[in-house]
PABA-414672 format. One line per field, with one value per atom (N, C-alpha, C): residue number from 1; residue in three letters; atom name; x, y, z. Coordinates in steps of 0.001 Angstrom, whole numbers, m for minus. Atoms other than C-alpha are relative to their C-alpha. Layout:
REM PABA-414672
pos: c(NUM/...)
code: c(ALA/...)
site: c(CA/...)
X: c(X/...)
Y: c(Y/...)
Z: c(Z/...)
//
This chain:
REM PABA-414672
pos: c(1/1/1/2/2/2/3/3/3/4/4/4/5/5/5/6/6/6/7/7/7/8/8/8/9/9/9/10/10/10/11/11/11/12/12/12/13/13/13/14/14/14/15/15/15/16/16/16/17/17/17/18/18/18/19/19/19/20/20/20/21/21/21/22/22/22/23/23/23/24/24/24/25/25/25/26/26/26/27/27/27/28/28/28/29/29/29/30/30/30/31/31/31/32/32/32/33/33/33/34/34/34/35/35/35/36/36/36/37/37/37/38/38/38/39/39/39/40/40/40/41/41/41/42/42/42/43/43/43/44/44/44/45/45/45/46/46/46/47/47/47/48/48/48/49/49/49/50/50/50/51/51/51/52/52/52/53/53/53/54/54/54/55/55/55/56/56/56/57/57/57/58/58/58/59/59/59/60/60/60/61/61/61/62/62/62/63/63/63/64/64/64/65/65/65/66/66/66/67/67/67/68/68/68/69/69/69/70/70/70/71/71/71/72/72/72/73/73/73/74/74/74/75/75/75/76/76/76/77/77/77/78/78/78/79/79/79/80/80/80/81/81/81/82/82/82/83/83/83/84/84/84/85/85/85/86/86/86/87/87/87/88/88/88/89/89/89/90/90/90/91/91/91/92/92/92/93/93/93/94/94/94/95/95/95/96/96/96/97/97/97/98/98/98)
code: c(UNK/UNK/UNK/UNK/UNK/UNK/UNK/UNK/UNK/UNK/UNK/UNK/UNK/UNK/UNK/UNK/UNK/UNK/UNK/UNK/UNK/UNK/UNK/UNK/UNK/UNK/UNK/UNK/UNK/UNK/UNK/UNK/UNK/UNK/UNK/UNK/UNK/UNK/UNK/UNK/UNK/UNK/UNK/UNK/UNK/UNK/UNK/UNK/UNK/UNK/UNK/UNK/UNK/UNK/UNK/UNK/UNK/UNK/UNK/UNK/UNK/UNK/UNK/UNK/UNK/UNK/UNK/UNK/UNK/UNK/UNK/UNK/UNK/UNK/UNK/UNK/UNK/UNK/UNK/UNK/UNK/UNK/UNK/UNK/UNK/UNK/UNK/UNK/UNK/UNK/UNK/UNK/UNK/UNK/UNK/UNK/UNK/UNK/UNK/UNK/UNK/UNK/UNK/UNK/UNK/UNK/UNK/UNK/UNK/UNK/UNK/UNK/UNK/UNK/UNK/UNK/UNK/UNK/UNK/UNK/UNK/UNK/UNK/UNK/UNK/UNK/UNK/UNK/UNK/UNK/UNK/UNK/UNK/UNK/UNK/UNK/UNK/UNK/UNK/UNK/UNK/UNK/UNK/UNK/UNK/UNK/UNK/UNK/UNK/UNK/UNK/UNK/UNK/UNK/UNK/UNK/UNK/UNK/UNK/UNK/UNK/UNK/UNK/UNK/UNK/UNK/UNK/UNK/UNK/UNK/UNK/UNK/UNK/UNK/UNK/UNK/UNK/UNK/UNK/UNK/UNK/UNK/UNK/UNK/UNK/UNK/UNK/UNK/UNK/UNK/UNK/UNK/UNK/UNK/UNK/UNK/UNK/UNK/UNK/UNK/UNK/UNK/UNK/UNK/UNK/UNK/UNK/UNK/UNK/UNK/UNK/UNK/UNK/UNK/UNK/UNK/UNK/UNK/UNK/UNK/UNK/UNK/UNK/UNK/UNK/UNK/UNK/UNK/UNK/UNK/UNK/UNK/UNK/UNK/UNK/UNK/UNK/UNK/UNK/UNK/UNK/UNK/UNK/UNK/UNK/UNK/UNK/UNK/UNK/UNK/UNK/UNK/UNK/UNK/UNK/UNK/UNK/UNK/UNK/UNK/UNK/UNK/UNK/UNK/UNK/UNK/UNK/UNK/UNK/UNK/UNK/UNK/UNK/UNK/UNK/UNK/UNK/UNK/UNK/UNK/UNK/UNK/UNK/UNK/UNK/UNK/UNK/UNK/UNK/UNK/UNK/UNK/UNK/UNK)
site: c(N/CA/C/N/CA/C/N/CA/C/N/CA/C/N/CA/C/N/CA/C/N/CA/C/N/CA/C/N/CA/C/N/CA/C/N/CA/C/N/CA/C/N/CA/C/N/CA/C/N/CA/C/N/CA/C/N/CA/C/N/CA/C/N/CA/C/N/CA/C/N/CA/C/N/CA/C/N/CA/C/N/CA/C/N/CA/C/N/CA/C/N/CA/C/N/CA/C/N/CA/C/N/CA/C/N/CA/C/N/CA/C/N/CA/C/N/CA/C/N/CA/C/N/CA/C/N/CA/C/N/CA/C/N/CA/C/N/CA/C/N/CA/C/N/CA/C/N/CA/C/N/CA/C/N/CA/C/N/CA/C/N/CA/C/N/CA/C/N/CA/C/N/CA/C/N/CA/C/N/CA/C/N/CA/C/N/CA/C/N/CA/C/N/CA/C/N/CA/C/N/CA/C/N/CA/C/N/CA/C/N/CA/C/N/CA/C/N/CA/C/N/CA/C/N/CA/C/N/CA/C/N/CA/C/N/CA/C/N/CA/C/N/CA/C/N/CA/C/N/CA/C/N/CA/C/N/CA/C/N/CA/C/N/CA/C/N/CA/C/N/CA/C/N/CA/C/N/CA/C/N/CA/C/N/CA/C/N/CA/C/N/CA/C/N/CA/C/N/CA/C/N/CA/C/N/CA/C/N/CA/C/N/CA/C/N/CA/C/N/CA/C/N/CA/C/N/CA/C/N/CA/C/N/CA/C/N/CA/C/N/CA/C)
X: c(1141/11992/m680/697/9250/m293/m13/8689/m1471/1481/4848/m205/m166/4067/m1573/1270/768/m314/466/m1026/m1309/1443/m4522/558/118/m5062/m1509/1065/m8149/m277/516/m9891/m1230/1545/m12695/m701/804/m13659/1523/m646/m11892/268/118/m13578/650/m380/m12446/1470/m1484/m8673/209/m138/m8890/m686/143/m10459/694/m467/m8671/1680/m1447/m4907/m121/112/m6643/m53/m684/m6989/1121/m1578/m3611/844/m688/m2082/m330/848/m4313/865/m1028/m1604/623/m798/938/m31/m361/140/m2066/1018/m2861/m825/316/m4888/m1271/290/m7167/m1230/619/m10171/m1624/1150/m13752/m952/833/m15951/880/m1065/m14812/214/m378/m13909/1178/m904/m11059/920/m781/m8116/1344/m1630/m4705/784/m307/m2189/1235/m1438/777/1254/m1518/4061/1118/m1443/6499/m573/704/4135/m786/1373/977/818/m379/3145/480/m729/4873/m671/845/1899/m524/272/2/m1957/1194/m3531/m1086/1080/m6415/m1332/1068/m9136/m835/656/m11668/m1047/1255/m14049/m678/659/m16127/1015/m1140/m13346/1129/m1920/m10282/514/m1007/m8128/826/m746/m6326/1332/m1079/m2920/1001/m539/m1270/1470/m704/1795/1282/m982/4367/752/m1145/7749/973/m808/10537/815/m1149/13045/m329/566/12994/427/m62/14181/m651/1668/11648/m850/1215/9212/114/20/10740/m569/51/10317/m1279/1532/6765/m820/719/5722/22/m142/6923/m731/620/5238/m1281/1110/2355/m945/47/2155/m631/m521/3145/m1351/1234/304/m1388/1423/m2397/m210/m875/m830/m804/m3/m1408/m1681/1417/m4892/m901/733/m6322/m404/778/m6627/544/m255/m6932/67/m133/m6475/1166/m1060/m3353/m435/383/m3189/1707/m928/m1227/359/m262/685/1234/m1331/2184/287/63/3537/560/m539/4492/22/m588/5883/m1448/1023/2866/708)
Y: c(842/18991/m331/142/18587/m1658/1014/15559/14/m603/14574/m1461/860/11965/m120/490/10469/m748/928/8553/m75/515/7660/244/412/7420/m698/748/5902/702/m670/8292/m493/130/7694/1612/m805/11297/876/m505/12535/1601/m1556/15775/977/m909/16728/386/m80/15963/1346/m967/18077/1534/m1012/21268/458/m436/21157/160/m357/20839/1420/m1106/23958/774/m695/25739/603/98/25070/773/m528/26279/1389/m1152/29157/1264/m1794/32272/m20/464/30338/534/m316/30097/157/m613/31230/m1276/1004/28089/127/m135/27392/m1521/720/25501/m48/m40/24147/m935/381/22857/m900/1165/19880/m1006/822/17803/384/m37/19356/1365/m719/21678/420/54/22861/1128/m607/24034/226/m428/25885/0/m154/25357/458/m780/26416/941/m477/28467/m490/893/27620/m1409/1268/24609/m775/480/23558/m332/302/22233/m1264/1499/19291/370/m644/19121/m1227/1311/16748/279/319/15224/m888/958/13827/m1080/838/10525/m917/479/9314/160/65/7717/270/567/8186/1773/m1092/11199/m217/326/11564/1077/m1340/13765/m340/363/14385/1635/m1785/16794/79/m734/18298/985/m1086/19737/m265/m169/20922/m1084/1442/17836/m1140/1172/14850/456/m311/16837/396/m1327/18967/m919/680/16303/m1000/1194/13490/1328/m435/16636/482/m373/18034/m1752/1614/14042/m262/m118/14016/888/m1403/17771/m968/m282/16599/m1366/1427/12952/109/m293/14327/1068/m859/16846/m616/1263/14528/m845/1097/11952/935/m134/14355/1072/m69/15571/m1366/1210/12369/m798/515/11907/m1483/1917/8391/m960/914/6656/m71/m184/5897/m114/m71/6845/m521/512/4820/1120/m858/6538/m932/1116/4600/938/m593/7156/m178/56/6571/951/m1487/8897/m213/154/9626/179)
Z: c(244/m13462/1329/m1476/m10739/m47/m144/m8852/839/m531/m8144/117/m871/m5582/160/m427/m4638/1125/m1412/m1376/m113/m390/m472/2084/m1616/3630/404/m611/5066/1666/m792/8104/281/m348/10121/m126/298/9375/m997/1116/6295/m431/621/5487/1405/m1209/9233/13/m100/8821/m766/739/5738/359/m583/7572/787/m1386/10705/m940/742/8232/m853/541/6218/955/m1383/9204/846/m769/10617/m749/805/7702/m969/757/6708/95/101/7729/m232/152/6643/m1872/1398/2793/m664/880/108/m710/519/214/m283/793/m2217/500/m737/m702/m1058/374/m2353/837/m879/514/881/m1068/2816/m858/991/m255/m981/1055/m1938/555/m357/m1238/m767/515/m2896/1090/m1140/m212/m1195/1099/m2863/1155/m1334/m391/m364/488/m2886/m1050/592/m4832/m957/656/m7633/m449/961/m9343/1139/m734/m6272/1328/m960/m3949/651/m432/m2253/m654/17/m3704/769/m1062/m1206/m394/596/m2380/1066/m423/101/m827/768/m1462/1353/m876/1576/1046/m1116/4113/m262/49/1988/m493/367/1685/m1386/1056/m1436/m501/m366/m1680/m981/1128/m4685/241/m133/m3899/m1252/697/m6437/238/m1050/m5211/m1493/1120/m7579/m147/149/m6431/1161/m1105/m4687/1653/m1654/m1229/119/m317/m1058/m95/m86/m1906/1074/m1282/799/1422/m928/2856/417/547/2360/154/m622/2596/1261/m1146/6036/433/m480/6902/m136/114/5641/1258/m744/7393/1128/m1119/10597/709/m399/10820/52/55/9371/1043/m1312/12224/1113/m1190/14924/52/161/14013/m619/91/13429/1578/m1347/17417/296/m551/18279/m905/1086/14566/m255/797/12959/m1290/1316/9343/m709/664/6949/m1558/1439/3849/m846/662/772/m1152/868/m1680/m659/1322/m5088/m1151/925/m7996/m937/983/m10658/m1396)
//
């Protein structure tokens, strides 16, 4: 049974985080991109992904991993990258199960 987790963040430039993390991860895996507002990055293949939703300032990241290790772990990956392309902001993350 998959386990599917949710966050919000708050960016002073939103649609940028989400380009520069598509980017980063573009040779990596077969992501699935519709302008600077929306993204699905598959990490364990189509069911097993993170999908980001920009709405003005706020990021929105809805990921689904097969178990809860994979998902504490993939929450961290994803944090950690957002974190260090965000520059000079800190970005907060509160994730709860959907």
């Amino acid at each position: 049974m998959s386990v599917t987790t949710r966050t919000t963040t708050v960016s002073n430039d939103a649609p940028r985080l989400l380009r520069t993390l598509c980017n980063h991860w573009r040779h990596k895996f077969e992501i699935r991109r519709d302008g600077d507002t929306h993204a699905f990055i598959p990490f364990a293949g189509p069911e097993a992904g993170a999908d980001f939703v920009v709405d003005g300032d706020t990021l929105a990241i809805t990921l689904t991993q097969p178990d809860a290790t994979d998902s504490a772990r993939y929450q961290q990956v994803i944090e950690n990258h957002l974190q260090r392309f965000a520059r000079d902001e800190t970005l907060a993350f509160d994730w709860k199960p959907v």
